[in-house]
C-alpha positions as CSV (number, residue, x, y, z in Angstrom):
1,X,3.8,16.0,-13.0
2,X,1.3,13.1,-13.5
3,X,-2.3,13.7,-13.0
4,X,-4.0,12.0,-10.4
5,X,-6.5,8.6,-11.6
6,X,-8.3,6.5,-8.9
7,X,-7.5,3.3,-9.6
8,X,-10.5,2.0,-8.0
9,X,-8.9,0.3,-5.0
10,X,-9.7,2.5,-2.4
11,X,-9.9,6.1,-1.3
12,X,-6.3,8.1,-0.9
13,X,-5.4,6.2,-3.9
14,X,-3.9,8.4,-7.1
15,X,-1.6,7.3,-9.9
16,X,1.9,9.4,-9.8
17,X,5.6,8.4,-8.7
18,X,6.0,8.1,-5.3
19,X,6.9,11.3,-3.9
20,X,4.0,12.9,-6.4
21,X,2.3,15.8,-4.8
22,X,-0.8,14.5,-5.1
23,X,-4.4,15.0,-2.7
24,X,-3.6,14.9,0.6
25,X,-3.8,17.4,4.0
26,X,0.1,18.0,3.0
27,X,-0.7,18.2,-0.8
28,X,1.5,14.6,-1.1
29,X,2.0,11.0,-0.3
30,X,0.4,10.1,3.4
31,X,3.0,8.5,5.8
32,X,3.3,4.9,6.7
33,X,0.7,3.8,8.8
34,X,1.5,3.1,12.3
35,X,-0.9,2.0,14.9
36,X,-3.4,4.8,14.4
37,X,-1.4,7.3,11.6
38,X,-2.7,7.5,8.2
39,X,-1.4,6.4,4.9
40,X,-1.3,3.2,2.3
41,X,-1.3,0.6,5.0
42,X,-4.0,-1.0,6.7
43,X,-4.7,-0.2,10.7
44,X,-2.2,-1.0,13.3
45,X,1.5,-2.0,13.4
46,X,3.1,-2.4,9.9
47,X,3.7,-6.4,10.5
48,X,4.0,-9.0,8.4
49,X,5.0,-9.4,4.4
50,X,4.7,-6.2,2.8
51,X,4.1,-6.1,-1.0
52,X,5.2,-3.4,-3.8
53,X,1.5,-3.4,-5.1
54,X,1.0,-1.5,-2.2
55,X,2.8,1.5,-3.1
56,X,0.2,3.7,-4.9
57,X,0.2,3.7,-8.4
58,X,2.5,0.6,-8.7
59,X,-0.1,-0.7,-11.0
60,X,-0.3,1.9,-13.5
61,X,3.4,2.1,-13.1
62,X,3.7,-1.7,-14.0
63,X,1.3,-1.2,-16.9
64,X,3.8,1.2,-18.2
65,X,6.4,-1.2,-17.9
66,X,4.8,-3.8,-19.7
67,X,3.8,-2.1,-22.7
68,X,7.3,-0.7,-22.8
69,X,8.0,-3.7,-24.7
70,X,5.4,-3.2,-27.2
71,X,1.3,-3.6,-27.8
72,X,-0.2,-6.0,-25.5
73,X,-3.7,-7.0,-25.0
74,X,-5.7,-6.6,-22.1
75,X,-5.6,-10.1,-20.7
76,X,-2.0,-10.8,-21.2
77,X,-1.1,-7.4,-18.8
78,X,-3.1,-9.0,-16.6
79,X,-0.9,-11.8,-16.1
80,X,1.9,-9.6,-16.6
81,X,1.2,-8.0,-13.4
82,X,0.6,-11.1,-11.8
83,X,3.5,-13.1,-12.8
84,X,5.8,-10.2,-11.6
85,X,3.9,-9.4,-8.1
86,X,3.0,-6.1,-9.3
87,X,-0.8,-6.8,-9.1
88,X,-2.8,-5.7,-6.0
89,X,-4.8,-8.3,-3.8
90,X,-8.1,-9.0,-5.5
91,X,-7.3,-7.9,-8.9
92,X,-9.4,-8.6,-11.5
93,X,-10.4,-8.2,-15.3
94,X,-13.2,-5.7,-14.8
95,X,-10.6,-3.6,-12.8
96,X,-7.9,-3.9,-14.9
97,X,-9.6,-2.5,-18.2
98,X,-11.3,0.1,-15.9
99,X,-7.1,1.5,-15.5
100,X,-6.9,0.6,-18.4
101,X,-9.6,3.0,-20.0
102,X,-8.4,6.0,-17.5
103,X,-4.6,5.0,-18.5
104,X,-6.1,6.3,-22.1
105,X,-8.3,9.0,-20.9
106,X,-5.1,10.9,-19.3
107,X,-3.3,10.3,-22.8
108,X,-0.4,7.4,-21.4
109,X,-1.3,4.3,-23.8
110,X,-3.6,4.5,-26.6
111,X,-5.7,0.8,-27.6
112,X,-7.2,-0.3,-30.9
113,X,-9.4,-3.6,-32.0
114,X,-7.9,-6.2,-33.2
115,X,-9.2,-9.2,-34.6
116,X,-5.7,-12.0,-35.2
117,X,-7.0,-15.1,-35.7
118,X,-10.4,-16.9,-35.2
119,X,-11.0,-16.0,-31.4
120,X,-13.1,-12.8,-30.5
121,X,-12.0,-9.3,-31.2
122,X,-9.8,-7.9,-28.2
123,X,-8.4,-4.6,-27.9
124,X,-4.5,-3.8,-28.2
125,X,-2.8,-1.4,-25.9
126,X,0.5,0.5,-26.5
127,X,2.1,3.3,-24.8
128,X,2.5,6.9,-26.4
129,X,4.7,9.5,-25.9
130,X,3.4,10.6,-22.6
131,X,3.3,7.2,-21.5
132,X,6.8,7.0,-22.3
133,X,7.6,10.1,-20.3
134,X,5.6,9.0,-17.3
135,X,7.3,5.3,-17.4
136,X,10.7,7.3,-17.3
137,X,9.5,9.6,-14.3
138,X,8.8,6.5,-12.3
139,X,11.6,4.6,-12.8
140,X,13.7,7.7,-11.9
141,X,11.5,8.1,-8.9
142,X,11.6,4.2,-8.1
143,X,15.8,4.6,-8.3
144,X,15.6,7.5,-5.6
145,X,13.5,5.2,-3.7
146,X,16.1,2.3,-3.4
147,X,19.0,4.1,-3.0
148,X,17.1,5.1,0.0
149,X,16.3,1.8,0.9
150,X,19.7,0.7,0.3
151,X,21.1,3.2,3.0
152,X,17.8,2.4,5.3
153,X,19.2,-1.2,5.1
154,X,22.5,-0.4,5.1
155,X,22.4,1.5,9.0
156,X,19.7,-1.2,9.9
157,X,22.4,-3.8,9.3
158,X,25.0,-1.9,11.1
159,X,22.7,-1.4,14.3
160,X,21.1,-4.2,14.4
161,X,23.8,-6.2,16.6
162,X,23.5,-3.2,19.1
163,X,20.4,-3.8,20.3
């Protein structure tokens, strides 16, 4: 199982797959949030557009998949995660290479300086082994999660004329 890492955007927040039995009164994920319940939503009625960087840990996650396909600086995840909607509201440099620098604390990628051609130094990340392992855990986890989605959808659109 993945350790837990806040990720600096907010208390109740922990890297792991969903489902990850992580810090919690029920020793895992919190529950959608529904006018007044707890979990990784804000206050009130789940309305509006919902985004994926809102599932805890997505970011880390998304790191993983980016350096899946090899070393990558710092900056260039950052607009990595951007470009592909995986980065949360607000994100910034200072954050990134704060998950970054716990990424490599809790042995996932592992970073280097590196000085390619006449701009400043910047330092290279790529994943190691564990990395590896945790980038397959999620995407096995993330598969779980659409089937479930896919069957959620799938009796939504059945019932849906009913009502």
């Amino acid at each position: 199982m993945l350790p837990p890492l806040d990720a600096g955007f907010g208390r109740g927040r922990f890297f792991g797959p969903p489902g990850f039995r992580g810090p919690g009164p029920r020793g895992g994920l919190p529950g959608p949030r529904m006018a007044g319940g707890s979990g990784p939503f804000p206050p009130g009625p789940v309305v509006g557009p919902w985004a994926w960087s809102r599932v805890p840990g997505l970011l880390q996650a998304s790191l993983l998949l980016a350096l899946h396909g090899g070393v990558a600086h710092g900056y260039s995840l950052l607009v990595w995660v951007q470009e592909h909607g995986f980065a949360p509201e607000g994100l910034n440099a200072g954050t990134l290479y704060r998950v970054l620098r716990r990424m490599e604390e809790l042995g996932l990628v592992e970073s280097e300086w590196a000085s390619e051609g006449s701009g400043p130094f910047r330092r290279d990340y790529r994943l190691t082994e564990a990395g590896e392992r945790a980038l397959q855990e999620w995407a096995a986890r993330l598969g779980e999660l659409d089937g479930t989605i896919r069957k959620f959808m799938d009796i939504y659109g059945g019932t849906k004329d009913e009502h």
